[in-house]
N, C-alpha and C positions, 0 to 999 in steps of 0.2 A: 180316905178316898174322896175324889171328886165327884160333880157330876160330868164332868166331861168321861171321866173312865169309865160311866156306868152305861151314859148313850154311844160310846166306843164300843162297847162289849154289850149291846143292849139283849142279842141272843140269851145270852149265856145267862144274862138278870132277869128274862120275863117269868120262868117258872119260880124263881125266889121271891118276885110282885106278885104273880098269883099266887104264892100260899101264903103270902102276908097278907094280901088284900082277894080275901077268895070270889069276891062279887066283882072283881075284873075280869073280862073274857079274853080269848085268845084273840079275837077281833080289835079288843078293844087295847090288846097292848101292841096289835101290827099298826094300830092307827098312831098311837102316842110315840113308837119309835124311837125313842131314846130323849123326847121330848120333856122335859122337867115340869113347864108350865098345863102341857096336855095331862098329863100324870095327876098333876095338881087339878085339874077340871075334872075328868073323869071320876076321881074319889070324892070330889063335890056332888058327883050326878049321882054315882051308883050310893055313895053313902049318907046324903043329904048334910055334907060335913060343912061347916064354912071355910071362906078362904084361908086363913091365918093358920085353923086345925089343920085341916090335908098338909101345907109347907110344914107345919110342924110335925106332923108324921113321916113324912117325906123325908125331913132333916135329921131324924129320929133312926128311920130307917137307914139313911146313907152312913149315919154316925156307926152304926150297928157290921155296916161288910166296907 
């Protein structure tokens, strides 16, 4: 899978983001929208992660669905 498939269908992936990443709010995933780089900032803010980590969870994740 891509990310284009995933902000295509971003409904349908925010509850599979929130129980992956449970300190994301429902706010916080209408804000990032299918956005890959917002997604990437936000797990920086809520998790105090760096940049390289978050994409690689990200990458991690997408590898995963």
């Amino acid at each position: 899978m891509n990310w284009d498939q995933v902000a295509g269908n971003w409904k349908q992936f925010k509850g599979n983001l929130q129980q992956n990443w449970g300190r994301l709010t429902g706010d916080d995933l209408d804000v990032i929208d299918g956005n890959r780089m917002l997604l990437i900032g936000k797990l920086q803010e809520r998790y105090g992660k760096g940049k390289e980590e978050a994409e690689r969870e990200v990458d991690e994740w997408l590898t995963r669905h």
